[in-house]
N, C-alpha and C positions, 0 to 999 in steps of 0.2 A: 303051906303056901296055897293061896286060891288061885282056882282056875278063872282067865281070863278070858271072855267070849268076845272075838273077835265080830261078830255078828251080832252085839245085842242092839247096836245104834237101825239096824235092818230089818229087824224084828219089828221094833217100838215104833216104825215109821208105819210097816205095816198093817199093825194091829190099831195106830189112828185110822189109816185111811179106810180099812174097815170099818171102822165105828162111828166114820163121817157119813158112810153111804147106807148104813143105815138107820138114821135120822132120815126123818120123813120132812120132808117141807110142811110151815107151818101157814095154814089158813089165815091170809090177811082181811081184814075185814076196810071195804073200803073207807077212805078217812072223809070226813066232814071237811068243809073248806074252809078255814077259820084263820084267823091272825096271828103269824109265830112271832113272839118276840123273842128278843138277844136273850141271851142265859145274864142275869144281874139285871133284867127287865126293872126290876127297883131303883135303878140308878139311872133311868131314863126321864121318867118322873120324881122329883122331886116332894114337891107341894105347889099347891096353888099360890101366884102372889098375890095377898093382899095388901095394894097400896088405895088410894083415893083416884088416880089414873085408871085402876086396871078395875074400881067399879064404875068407874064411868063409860070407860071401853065394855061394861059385859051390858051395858044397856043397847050397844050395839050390834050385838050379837057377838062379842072380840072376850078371849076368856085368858089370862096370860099365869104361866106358870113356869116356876123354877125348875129348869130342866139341868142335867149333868152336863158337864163339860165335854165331852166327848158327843153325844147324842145329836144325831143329822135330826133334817126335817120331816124323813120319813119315818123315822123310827118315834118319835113323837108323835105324829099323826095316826101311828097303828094303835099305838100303848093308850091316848085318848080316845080312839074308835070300840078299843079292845076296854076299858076299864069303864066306861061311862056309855056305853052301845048307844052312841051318834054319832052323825056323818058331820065329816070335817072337810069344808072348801079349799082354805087352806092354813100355812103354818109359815111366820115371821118367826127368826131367829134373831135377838139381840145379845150380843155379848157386851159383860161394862171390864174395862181393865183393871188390873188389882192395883191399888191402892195402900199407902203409908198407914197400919196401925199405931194405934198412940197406947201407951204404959196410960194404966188408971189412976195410979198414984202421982207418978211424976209429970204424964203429959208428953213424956220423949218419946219420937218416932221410936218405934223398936221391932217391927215385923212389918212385910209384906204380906196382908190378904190375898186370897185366893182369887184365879178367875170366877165370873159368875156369868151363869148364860139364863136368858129368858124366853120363854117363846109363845109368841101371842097368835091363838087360834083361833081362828074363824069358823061361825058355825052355818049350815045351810040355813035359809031364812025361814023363821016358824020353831026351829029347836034352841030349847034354853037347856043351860046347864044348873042344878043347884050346887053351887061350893059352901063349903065351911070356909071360914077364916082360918089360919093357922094360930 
């Protein structure tokens, strides 16, 4: 039959809290100021849209891209400041409502597409952006 230590849960607490206090604190080194974005920071940005609208809007300095469904104005605005280092004045959000898919074959409604958001960004005057097309 084994012996059972009533004391071992008093022990083991013990011998943490010794071995918390000595761990030395660790030298932080001060941080740069810089732009956090969200964890899935990918699904903020999409891709740029190209339509014939949105090259006309970039002759204006207006640059529009396929943003997530979820993604505010701010969080757009950092992730363009943060991905392409220029300042942004500001940021239009359009969302289009989802829409009846058609079968290729038959032509019959047969799904609901997805929401779709866009968001057209403005840039200080004198900064251009280069995009690709997608």
């Amino acid at each position: 039959m084994a012996m059972i230590n009533p004391f071992k849960k008093k022990e083991q607490k013990e011998e943490k809290a010794v071995l918390a206090e000595k761990k030395e604190p660790e030298k932080t080194k001060p941080q740069e100021k810089r732009t956090v974005l969200l964890p899935g920071s990918d699904s903020i940005l999409l891709h740029p849209h190209a339509t014939e609208k949105a090259g006309l809007l970039s002759d204006m300095g207006q640059y529009v891209f396929q943003v997530g469904v979820h993604s505010t104005k701010h969080q757009v605005k950092s992730a363009v400041e943060h991905l392409y280092n220029i300042h942004v004045e500001k940021v239009h959000i359009v969302k289009t409502p989802p829409r009846m898919g058609r079968d290729r074959k038959s032509g019959r409604r047969k799904f609901m597409e997805r929401w779709e958001k866009k968001a057209i960004v403005s840039l200080r005057k004198g900064e251009k952006l280069e995009l690709l097309a997608r």
